[in-house]
Rosetta silent file (secondary structure, phi, psi, omega in degrees, C-alpha in Angstrom):
SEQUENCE: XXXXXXXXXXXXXXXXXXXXXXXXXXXXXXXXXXXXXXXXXXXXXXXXXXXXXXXXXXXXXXXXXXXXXXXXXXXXXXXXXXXXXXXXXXXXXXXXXXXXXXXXXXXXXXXXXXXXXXXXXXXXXXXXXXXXXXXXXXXXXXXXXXXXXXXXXXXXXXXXXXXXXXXXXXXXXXXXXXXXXXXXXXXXXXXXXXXXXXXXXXXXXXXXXXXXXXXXXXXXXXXXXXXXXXXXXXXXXXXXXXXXXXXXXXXXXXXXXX
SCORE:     score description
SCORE:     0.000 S_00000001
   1 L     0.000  145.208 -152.877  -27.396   45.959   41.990 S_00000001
   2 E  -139.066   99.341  174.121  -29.848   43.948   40.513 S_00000001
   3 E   -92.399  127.594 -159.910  -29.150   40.595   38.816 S_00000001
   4 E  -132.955  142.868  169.657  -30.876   39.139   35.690 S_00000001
   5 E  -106.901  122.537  157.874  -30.541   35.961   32.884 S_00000001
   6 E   -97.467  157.782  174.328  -31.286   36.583   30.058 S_00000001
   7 E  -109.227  128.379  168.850  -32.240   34.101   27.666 S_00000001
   8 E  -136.067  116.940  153.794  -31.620   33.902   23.862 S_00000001
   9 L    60.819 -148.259 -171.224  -32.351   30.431   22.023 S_00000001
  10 L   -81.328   46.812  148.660  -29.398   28.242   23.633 S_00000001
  11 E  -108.808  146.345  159.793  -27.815   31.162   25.272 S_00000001
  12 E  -129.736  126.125  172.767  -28.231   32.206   28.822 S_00000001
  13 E  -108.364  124.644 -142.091  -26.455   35.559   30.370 S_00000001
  14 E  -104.761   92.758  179.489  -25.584   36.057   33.386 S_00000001
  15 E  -123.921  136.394  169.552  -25.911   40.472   33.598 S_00000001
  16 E  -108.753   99.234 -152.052  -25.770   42.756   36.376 S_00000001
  17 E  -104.453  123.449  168.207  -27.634   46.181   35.999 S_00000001
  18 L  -108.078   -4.509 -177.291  -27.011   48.875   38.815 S_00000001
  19 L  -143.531  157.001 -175.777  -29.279   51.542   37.255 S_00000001
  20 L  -107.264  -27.971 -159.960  -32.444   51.233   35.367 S_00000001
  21 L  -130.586  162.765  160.583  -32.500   54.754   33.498 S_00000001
  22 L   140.746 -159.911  170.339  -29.569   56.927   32.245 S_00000001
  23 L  -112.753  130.386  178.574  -27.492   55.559   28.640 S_00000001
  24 E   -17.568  138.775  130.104  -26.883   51.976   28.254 S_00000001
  25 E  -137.836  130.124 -162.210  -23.328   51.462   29.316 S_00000001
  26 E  -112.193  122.019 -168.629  -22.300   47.895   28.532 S_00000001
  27 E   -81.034   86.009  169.763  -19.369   46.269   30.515 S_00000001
  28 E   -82.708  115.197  178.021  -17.169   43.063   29.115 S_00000001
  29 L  -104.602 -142.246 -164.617  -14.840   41.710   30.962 S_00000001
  30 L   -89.056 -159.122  -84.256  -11.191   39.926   30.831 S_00000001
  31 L  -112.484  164.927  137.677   -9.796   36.684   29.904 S_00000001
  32 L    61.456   -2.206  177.922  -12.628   33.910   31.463 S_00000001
  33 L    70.836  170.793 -144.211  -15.164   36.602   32.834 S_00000001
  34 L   130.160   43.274  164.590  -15.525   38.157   36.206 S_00000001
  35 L   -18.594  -41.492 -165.243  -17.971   40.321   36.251 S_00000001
  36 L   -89.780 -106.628 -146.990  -17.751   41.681   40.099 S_00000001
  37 L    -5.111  -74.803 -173.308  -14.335   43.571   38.906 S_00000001
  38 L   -53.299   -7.035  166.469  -16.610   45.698   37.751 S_00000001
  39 H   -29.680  -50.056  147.378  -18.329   47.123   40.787 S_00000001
  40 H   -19.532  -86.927  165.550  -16.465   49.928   41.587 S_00000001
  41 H   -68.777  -12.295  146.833  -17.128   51.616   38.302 S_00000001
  42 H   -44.872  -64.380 -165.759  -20.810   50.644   38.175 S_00000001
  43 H   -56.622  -58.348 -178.243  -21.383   52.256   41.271 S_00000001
  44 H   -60.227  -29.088 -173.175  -19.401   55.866   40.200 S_00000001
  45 H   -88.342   -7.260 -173.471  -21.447   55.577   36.771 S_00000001
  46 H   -86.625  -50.850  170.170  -24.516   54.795   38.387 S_00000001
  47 L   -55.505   10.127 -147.140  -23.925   57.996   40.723 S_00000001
  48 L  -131.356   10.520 -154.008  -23.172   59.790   37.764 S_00000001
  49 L    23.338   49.354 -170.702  -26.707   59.078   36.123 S_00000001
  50 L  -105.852 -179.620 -162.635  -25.859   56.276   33.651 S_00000001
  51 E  -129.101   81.791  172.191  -27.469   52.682   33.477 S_00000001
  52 E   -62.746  128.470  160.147  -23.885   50.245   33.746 S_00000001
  53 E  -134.578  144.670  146.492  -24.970   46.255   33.234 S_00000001
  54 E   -78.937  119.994  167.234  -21.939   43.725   33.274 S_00000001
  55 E   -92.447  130.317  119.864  -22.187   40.672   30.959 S_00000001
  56 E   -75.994  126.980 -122.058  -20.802   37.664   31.720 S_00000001
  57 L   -93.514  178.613 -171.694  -19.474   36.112   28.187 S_00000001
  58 L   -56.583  134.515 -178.039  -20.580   32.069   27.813 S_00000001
  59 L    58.346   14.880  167.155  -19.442   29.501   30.527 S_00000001
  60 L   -94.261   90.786 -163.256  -18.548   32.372   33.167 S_00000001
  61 L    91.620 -137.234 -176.229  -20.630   32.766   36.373 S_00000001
  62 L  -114.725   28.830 -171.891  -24.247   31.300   35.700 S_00000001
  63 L   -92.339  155.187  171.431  -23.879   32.470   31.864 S_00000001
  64 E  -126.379  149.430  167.435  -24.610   29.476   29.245 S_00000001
  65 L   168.419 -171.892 -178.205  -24.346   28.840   25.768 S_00000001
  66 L   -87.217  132.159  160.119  -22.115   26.491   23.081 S_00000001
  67 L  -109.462  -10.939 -178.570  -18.536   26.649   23.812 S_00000001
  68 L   -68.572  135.684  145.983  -17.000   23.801   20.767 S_00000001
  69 L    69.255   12.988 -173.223  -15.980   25.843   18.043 S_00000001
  70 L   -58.474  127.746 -169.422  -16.862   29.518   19.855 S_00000001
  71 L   -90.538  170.824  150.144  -16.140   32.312   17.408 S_00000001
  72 L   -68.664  -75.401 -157.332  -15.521   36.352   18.431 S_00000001
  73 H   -56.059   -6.912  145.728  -18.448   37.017   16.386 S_00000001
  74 H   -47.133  -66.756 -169.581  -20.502   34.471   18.926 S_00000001
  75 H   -46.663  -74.401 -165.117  -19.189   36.577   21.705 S_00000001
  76 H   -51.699  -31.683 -158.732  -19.999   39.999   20.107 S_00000001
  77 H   -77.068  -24.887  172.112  -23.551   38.593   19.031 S_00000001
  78 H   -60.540  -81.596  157.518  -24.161   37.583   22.903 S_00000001
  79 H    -5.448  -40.167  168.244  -23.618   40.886   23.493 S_00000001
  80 H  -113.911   -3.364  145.896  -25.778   42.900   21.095 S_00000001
  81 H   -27.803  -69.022 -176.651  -28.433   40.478   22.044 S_00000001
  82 H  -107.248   27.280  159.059  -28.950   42.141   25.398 S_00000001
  83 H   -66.530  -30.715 -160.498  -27.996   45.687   24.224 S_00000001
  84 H   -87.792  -50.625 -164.852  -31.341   44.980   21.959 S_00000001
  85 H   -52.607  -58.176 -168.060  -32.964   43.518   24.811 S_00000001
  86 H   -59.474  -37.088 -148.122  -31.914   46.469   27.228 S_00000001
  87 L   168.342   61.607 -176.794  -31.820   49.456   25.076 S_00000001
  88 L  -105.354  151.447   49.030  -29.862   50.735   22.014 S_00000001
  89 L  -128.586  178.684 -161.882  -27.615   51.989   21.418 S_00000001
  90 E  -124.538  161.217  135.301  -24.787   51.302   24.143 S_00000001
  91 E   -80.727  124.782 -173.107  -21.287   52.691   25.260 S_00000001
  92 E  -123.480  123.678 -176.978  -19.713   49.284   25.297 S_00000001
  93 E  -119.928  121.341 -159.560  -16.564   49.417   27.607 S_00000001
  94 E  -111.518  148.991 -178.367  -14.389   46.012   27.019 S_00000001
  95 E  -114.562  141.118 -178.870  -11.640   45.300   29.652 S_00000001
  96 H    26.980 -110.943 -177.580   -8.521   43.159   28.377 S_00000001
  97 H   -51.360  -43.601 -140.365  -10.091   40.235   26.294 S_00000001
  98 H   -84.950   -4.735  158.544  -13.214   41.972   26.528 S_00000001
  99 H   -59.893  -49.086 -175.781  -11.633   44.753   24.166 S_00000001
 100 H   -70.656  -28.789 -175.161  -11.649   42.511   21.472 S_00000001
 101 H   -73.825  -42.779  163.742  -14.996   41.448   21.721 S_00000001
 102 H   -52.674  -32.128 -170.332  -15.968   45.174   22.005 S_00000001
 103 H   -62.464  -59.320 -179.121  -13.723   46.098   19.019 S_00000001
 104 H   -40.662  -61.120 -168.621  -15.732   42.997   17.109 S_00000001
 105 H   -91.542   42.304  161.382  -19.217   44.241   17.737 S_00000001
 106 H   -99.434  -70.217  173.562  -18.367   47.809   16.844 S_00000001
 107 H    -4.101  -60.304 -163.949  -17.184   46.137   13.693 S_00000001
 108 L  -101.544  -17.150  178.384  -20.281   43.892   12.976 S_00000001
 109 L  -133.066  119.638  171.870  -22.938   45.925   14.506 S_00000001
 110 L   -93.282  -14.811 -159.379  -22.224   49.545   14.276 S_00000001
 111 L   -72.440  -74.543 -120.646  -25.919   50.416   14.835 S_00000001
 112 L   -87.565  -40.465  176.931  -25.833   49.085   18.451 S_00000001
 113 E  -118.758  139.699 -177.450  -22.937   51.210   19.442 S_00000001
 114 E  -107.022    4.258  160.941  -21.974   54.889   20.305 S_00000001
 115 E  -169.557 -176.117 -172.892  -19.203   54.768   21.400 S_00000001
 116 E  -142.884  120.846 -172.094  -16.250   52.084   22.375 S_00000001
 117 E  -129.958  107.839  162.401  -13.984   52.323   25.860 S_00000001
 118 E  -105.664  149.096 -166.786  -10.983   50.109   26.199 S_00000001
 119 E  -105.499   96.858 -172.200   -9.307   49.256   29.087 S_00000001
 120 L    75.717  109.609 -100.442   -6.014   47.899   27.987 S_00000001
 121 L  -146.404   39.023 -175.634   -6.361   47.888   24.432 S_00000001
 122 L   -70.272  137.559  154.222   -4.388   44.222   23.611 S_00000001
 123 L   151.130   -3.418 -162.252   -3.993   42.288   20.654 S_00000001
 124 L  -113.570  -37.873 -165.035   -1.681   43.931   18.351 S_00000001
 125 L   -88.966  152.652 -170.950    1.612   44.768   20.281 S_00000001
 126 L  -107.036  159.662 -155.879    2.752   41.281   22.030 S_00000001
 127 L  -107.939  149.139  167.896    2.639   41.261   25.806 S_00000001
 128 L   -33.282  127.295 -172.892    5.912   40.374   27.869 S_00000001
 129 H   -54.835  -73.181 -179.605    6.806   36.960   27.923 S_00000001
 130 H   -31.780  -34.415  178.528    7.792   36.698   31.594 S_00000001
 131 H  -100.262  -15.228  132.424    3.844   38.281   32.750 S_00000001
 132 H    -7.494  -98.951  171.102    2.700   35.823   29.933 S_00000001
 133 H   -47.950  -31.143  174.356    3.698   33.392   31.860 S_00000001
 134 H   -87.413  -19.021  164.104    2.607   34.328   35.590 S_00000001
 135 H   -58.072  -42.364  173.222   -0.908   35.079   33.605 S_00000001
 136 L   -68.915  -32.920 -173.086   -1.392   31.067   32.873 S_00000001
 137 L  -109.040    7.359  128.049   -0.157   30.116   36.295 S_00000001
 138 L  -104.982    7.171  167.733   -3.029   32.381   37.333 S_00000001
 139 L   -93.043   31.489  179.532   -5.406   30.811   35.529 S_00000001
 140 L   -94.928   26.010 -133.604   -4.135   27.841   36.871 S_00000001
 141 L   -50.796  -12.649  146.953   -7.273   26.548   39.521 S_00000001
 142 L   -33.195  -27.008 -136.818   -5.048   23.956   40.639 S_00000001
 143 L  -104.786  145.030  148.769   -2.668   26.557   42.139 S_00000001
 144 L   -82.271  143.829 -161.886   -3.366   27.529   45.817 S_00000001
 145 H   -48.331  -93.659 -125.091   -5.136   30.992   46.201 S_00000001
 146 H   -67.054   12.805  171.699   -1.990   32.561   47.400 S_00000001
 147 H   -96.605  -26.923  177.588    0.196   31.110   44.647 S_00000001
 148 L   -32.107  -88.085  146.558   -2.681   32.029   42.628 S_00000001
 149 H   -47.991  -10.268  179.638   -2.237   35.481   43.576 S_00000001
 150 H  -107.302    3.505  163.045    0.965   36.185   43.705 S_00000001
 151 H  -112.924  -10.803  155.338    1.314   35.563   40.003 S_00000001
 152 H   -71.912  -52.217  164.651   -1.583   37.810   39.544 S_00000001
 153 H   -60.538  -52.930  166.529    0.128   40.505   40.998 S_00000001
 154 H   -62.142   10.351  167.608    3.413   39.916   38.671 S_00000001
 155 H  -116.083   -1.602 -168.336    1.128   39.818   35.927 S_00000001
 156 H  -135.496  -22.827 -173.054   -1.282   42.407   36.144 S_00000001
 157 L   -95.805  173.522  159.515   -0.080   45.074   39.080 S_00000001
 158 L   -74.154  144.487  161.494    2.652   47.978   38.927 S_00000001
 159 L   -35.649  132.472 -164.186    5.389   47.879   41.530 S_00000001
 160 L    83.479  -30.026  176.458    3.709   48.702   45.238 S_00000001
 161 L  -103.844  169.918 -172.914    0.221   47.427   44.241 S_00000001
 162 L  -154.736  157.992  179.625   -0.635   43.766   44.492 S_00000001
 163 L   -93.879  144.259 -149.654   -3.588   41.623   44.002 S_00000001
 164 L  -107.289 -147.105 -161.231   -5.645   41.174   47.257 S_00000001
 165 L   -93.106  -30.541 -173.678   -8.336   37.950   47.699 S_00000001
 166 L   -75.965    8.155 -157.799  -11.249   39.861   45.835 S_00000001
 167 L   -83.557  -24.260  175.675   -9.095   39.971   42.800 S_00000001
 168 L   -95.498  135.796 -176.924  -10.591   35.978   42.054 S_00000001
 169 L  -121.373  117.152 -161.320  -13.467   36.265   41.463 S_00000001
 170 L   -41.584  -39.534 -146.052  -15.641   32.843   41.404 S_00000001
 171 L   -99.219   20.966  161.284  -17.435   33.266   38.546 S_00000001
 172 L   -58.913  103.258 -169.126  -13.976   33.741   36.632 S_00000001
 173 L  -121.035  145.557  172.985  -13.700   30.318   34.806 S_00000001
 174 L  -103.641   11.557  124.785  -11.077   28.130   33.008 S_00000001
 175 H   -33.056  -43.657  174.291  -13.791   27.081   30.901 S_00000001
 176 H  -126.139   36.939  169.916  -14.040   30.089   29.364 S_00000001
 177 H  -101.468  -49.271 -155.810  -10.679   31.371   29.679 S_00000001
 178 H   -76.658  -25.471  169.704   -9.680   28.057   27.459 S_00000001
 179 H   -54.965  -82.154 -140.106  -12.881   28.815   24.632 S_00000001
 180 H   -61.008  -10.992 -176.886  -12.042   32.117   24.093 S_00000001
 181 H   -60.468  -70.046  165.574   -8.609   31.786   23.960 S_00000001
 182 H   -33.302  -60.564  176.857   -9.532   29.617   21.247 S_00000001
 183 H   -55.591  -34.242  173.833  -11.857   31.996   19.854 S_00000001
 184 L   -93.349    0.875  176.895   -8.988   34.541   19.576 S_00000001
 185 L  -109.575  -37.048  171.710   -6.523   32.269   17.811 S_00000001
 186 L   -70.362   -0.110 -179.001   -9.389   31.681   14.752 S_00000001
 187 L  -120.941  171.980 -166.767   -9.734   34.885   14.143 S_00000001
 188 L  -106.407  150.057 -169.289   -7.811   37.413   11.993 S_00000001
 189 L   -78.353   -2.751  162.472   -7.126   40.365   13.735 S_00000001
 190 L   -55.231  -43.053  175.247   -8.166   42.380   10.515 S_00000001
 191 L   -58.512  -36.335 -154.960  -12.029   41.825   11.683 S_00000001
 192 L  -144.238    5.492  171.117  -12.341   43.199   14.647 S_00000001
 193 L   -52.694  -32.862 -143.212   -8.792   45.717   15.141 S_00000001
 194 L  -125.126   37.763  152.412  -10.063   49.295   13.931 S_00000001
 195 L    73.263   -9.696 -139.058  -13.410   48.660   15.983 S_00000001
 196 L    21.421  -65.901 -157.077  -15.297   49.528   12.870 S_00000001
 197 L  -166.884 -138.733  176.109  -15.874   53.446   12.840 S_00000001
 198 L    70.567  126.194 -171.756  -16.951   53.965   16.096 S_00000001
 199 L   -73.616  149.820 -174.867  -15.505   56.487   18.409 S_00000001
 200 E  -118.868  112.030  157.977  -12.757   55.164   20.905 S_00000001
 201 E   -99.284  106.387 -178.051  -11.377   55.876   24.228 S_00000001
 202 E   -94.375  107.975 -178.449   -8.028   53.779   25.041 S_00000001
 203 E  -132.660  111.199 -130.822   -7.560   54.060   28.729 S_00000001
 204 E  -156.694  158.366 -166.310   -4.609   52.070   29.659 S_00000001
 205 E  -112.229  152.393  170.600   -2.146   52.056   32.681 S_00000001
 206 L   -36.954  -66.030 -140.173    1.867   53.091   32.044 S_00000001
 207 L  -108.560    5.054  172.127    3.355   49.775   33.058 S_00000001
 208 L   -27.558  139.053  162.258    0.913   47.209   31.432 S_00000001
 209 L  -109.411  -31.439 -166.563    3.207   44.319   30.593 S_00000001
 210 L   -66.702  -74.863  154.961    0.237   42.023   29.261 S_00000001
 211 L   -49.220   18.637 -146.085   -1.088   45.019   27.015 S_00000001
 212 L   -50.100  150.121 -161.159    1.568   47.251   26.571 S_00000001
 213 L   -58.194  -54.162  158.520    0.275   51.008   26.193 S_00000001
 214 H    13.935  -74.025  177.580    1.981   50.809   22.892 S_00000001
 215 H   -64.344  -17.933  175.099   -1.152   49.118   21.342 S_00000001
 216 H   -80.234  -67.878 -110.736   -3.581   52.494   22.571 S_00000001
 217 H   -87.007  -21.640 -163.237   -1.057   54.693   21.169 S_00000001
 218 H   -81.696  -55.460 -138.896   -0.662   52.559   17.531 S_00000001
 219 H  -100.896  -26.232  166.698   -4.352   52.580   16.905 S_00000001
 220 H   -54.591  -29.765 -167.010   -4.627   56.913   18.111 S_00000001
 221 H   -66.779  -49.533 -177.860   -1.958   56.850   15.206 S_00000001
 222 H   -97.507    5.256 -174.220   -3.785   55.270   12.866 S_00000001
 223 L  -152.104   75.495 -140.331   -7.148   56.647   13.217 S_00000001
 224 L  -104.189  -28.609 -172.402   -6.242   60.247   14.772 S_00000001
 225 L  -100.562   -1.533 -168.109   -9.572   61.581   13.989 S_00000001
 226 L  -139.835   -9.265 -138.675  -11.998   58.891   16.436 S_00000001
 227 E  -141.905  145.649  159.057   -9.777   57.505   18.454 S_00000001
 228 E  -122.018  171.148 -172.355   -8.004   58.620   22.403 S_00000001
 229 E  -145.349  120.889 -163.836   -5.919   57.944   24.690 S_00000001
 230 E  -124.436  122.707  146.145   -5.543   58.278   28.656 S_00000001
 231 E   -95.921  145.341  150.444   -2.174   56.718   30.231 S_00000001
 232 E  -115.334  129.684 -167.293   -2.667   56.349   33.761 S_00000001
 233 L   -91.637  152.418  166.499    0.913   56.211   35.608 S_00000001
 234 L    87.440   21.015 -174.043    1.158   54.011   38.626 S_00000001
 235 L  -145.922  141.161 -157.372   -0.987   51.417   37.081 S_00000001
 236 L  -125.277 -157.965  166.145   -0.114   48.141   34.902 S_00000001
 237 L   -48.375  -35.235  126.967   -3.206   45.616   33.540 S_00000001
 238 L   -24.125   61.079 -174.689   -5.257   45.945   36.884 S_00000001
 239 H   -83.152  -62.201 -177.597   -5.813   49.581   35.897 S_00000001
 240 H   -13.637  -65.889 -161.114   -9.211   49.189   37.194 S_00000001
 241 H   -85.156  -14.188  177.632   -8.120   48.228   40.047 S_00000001
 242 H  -103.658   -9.985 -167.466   -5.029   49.992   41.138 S_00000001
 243 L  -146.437   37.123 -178.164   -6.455   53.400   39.843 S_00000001
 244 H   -34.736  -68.908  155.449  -10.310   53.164   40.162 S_00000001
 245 H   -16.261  -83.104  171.072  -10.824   56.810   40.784 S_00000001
 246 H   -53.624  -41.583  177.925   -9.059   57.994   37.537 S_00000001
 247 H   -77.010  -28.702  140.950  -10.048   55.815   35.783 S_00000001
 248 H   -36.515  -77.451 -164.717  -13.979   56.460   36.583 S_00000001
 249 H   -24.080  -46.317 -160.896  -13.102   60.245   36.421 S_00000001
 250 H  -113.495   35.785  159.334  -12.026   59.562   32.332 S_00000001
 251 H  -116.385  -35.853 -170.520  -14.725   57.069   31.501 S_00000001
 252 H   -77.362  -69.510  173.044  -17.505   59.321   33.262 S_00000001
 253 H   -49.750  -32.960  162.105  -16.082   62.708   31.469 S_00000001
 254 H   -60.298  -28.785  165.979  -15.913   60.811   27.861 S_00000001
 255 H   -78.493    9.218 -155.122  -19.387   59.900   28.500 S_00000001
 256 L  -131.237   -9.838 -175.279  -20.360   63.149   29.307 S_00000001
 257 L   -97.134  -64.322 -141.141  -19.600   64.832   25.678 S_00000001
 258 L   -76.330    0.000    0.000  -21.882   62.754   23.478 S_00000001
């Protein structure tokens, strides 16, 4: 794995590229960034002869940039910044927050992307109050890790799985948990919901509470002709992470038609 900043004007991004040749696939991740979640599935897509980079979004890791006043379409613009740098066009695969930001720059730059893969596909259906709440008191840095954790697992695993120590991941920030947050309350969900045209895979685990699977299955409904849907059973918001394997398997095979 090979780690590079990029620079645009007063942004700097903090991306990790495991392959140099193969088609762009561009990785966003959840709520505050965390890039190293994504490892796992770099590594199977990299074996699989694709070129996976991770972004980390503004104030996450060693990424920089203006956080007052941060927009989605900031986010998305970081974003097609080093698609243009790397390569376009991209498979842009957004994980929890990092859906919306994918949905946005399918939206605003349709050029740049060929295809769109979300992994718990939030924003429309409202997420359980109760894992609501254990989500905030793990974004809590105050909290000791194992209180930390143990409201990460009620907020993100299925019954039997649980979140272990790599699930924090330093460069996870509540700097940029608390922008984007922000960033997602100014905007109307009209902008950046349908993704613009772009085809869509919705890959989402049975028991999400944060995301409920609901929200894949609303938007296969309403756009029937671009848009799929993989449940994975035995897996909640951590899909990634509780079902790596499968969840490769139907990101690698979606990627494998176009």
């Amino acid at each position: 794995m090979e780690v590079l900043q990029l620079d645009f004007d007063e942004v700097s991004l903090e991306v990790h590229r495991y392959a140099r040749t193969g088609p762009l696939v561009c990785m966003l991740p959840g709520l505050g960034g965390g890039i190293r979640r994504f490892s796992d599935l770099a590594e199977r897509l990299a074996q699989s002869g694709m070129q996976p980079v991770a972004i980390n979004p503004r104030g996450a890791g060693s990424s920089t940039g203006p956080l007052a006043n941060l927009r989605m379409r900031d986010l998305a613009n970081d974003v097609a910044l080093v698609i243009q740098r790397l390569g376009s066009p991209a498979f842009v695969i957004g994980n929890a927050f990092g859906n919306r930001v994918a949905r946005y720059l399918a939206s605003d730059r349709p050029d740049l992307v060929t295809a769109v893969i979300l992994v718990c596909a939030g924003g429309e259906v409202p997420p359980d109050p109760q894992a609501t709440a254990a989500m905030l008191k793990f974004l809590d840095e105050s909290l000791s890790q194992d209180e930390r954790l143990e409201a990460a697992s009620q907020a993100f695993y299925s019954p039997g799985h649980g979140a272990g120590t790599a699930f924090i991941d330093p460069g996870r920030t509540a700097i940029a948990s608390s922008s984007q947050i922000a960033a997602t309350g100014a905007e109307e969900n009209d902008n950046w919901l349908a993704g613009g045209s772009a085809p869509m895979l919705v890959v989402q685990g049975t028991e999400d509470k944060i995301a409920p699977p609901e929200n894949g299955h609303r938007l296969q409904a309403r756009w029937p002709d671009r848009v799929e849907v993989i449940d994975i059973p035995q897996a909640a918001h951590a899909v990634l992470s509780e079902q790596p394997e499968a969840f490769a398997q139907a990101v690698i095979e979606y990627i494998g038609r176009f």
